[in-house]
C-alpha positions in Angstrom: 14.1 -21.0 10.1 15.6 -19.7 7.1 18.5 -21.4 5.3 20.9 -20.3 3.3 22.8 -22.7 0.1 26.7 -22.2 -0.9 26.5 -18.9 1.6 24.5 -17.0 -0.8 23.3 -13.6 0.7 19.6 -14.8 0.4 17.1 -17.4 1.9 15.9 -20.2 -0.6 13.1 -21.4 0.9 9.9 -20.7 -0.2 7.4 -18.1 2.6 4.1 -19.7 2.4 0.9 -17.3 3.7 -2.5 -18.9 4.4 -5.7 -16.5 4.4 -9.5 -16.3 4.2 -11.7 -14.0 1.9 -14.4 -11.6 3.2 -15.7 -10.8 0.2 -14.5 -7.5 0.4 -10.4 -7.7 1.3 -8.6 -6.9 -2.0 -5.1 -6.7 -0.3 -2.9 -9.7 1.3 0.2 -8.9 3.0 3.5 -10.3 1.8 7.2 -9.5 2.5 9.1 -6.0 1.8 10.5 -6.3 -1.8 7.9 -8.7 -3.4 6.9 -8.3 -7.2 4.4 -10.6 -8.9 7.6 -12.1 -10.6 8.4 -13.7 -7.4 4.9 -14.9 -5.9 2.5 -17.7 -6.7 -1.0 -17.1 -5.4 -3.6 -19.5 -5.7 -7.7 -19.3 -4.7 -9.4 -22.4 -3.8 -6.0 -24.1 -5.0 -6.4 -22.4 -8.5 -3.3 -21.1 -9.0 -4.1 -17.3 -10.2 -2.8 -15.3 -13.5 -0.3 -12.3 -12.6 -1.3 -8.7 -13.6 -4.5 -10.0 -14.6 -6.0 -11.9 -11.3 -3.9 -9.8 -9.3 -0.7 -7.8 -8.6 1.7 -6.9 -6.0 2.2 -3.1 -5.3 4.5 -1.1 -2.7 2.9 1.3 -0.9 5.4 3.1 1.3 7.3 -0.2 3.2 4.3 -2.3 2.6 3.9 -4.6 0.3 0.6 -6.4 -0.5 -1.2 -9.0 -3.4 -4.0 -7.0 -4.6 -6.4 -9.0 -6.2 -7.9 -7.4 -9.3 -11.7 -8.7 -8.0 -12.2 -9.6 -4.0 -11.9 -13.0 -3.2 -15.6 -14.3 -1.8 -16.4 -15.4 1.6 -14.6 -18.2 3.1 -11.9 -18.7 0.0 -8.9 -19.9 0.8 -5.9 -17.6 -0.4 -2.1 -19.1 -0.3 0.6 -16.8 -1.2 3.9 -18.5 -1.9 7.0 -16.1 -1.7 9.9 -17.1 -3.8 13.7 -16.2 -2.3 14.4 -12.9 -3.1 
């Protein structure tokens, strides 16, 4: 559910994604419009620098976290999508 405060025009809560590493996936989905302004990733809980541990790019209408080095096997990944 998505809720809106004072009827602003956009949802302010936060979009939690959960994922695993391969060991070879450098790109996490996240929602159209992201920037690395307005995500918090974290690996293993560790919560990651932006531009230098990853970035988020647009590629046509997708949008993905693309970590500079591939997280290993097993890792747990948690992107947190701020309101746009």
């Amino acid at each position: 559910m998505t809720r809106y405060i004072q009827k602003k025009d956009g949802p302010t809560e936060i979009f939690v994604r959960n994922f695993t590493g391969d060991g070879s996936t450098l790109n996490f989905a996240t929602t159209q419009n992201q920037t690395v302004n307005k995500v918090i990733v974290t690996l293993n809980g560790v919560i990651q620098k932006p531009t230098s541990d990853y970035t988020v790019q647009n590629t046509g209408n997708s949008y993905t976290v693309l970590f500079a080095v591939a997280p290993t096997q097993s890792d747990s990944i948690q992107i947190k999508e701020m309101p746009i």
